[in-house]
C-alpha positions in Angstrom: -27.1 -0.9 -36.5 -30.2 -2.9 -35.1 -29.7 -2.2 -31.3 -32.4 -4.5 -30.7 -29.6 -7.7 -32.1 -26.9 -6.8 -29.7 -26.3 -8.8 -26.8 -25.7 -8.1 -23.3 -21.5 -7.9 -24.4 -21.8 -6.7 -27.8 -24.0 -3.7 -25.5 -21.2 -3.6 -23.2 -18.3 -3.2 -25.9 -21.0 -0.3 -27.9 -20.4 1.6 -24.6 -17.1 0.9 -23.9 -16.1 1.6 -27.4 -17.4 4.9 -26.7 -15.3 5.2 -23.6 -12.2 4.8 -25.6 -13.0 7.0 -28.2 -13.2 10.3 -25.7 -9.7 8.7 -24.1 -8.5 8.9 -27.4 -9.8 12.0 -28.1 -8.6 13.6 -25.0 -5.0 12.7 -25.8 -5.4 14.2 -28.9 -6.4 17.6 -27.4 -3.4 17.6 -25.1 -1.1 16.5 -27.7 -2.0 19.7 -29.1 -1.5 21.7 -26.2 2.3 20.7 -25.9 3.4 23.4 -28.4 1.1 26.4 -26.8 2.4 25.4 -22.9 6.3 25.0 -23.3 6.9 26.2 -19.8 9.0 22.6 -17.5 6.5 22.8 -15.7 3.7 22.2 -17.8 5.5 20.1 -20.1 5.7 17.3 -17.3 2.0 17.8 -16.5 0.6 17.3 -19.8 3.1 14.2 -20.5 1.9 12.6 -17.4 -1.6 13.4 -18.5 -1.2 12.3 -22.3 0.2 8.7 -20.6 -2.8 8.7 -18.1 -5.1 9.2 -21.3 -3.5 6.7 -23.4 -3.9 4.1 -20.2 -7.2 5.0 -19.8 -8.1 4.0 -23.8 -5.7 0.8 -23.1 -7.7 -0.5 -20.9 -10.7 0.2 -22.6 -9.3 -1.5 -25.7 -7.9 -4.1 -23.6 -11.4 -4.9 -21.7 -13.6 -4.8 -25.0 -10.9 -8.0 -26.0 -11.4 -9.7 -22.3 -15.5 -9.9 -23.5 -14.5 -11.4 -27.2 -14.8 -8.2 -29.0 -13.0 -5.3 -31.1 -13.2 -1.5 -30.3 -15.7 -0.1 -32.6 -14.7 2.7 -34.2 -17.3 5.3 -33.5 -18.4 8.3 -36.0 -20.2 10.4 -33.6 -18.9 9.9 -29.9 -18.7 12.8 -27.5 -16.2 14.4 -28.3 -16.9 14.8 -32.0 -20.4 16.4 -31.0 -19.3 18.6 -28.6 -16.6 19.7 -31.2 -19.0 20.2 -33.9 -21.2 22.3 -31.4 -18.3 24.4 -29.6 -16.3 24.9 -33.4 -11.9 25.5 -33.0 -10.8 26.8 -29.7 -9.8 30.5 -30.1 -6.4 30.2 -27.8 -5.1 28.4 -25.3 -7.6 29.5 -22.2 -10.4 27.6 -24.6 -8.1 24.8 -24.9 -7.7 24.5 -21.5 -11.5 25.1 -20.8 -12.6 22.4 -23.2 -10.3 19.6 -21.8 -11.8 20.9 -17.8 -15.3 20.3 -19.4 -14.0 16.7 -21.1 -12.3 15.6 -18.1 -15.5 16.7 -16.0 -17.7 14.8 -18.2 -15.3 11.8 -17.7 -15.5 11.7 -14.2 -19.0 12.0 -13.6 -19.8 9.5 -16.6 -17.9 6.8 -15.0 -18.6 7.5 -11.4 -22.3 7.3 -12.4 -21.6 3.8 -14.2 -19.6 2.5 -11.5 -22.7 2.8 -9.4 -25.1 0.6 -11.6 -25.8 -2.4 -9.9 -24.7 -5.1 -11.1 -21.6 -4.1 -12.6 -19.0 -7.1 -13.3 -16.0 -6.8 -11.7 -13.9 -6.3 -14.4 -15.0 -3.1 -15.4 -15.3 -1.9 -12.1 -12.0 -2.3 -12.1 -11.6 -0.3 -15.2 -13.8 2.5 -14.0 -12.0 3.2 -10.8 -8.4 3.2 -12.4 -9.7 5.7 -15.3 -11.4 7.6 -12.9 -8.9 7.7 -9.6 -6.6 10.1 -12.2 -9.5 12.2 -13.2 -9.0 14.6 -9.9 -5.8 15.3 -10.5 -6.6 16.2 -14.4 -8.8 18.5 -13.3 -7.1 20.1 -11.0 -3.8 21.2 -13.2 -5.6 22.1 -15.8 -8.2 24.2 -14.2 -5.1 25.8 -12.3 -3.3 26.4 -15.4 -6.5 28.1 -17.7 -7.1 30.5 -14.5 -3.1 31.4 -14.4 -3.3 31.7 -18.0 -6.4 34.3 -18.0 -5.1 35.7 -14.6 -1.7 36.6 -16.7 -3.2 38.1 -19.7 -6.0 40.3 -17.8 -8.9 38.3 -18.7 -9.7 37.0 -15.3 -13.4 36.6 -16.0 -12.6 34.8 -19.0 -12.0 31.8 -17.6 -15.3 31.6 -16.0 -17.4 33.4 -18.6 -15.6 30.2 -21.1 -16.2 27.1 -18.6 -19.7 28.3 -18.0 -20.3 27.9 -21.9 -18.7 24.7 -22.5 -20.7 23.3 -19.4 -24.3 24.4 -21.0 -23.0 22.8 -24.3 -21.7 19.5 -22.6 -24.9 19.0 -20.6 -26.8 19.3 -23.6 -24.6 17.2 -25.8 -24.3 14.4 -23.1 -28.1 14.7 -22.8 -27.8 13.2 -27.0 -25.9 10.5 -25.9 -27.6 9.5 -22.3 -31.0 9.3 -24.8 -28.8 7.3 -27.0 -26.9 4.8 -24.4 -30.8 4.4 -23.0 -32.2 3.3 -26.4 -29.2 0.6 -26.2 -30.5 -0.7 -22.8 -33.9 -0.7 -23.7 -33.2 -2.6 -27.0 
């Protein structure tokens, strides 16, 4: 794709198309959670998440139409290079720490777009819905990985697993900041 042909929108709707793909991505990862955390409790946390995550995709999908455009469908977003660089969770405490890194990620990723100038008022709108929900994500699912480690003696685990994921993210993201900033310049 010759970034340097893209206009201002078709720029916007690149980006935004990568936005949706880690929404859509992230509801995969806690559809696949419902069978390892059957507990009530957990079971209306992760359904309310998996909705918030599916929202948050709609109305990326939904503001890529408002500027005239489809949702590109992306072949290395994110997700799919953190994945290749992390490999298969090993149980559900991984699970849990890779969606606390994703969700993480998230947050700051639209915090720090929502403070570009210049930002249209549509998609700020976007950005604080997605990322007003993003707190809460956090915190039950940190909560639940710590329980989960607490409960099967592996206390440090937890800690020892989020402090790997967070070096991997920081240098994955650092791929895709490059990336997004050959789009501006372009």
């Amino acid at each position: 794709m010759d970034l340097s042909a893209l206009s201002p929108s078709e720029k916007q709707i690149l980006i935004f198309s990568f936005y949706r793909d880690a929404e859509l991505r992230g509801a995969r990862l806690l559809f696949n959670m419902f069978g390892h955390l059957q507990d009530a409790d957990s079971q209306l946390k992760l359904s309310k998440h998996l909705a918030d995550e599916t929202r948050h995709a709609w109305l990326w999908t939904r503001r890529i139409a408002d500027l005239g455009g489809a949702p590109l469908m992306l072949a290395d977003g994110y997700q799919r290079r953190l994945g290749a660089r992390l490999g298969i969770a090993k149980g559900i405490v991984e699970l849990l720490g890779l969606t606390v890194v994703v969700e993480e990620r998230a947050q700051s990723r639209y915090m720090a777009h929502a403070a570009l100038p210049n930002i249209d008022q549509e998609t700020r709108d976007v950005l604080k819905a997605v990322t007003e929900d993003e707190t809460w994500h956090l915190s039950w699912i940190e909560k639940k990985m710590r329980e989960i480690a607490r409960d099967n003696g592996r206390e440090t685990a937890a800690d020892d697993i989020l402090t790997r994921y967070r070096e991997i993210d920081r240098e994955v993201y650092a791929t895709l900041a490059a990336d997004e900033a050959a789009l501006m310049r372009a």
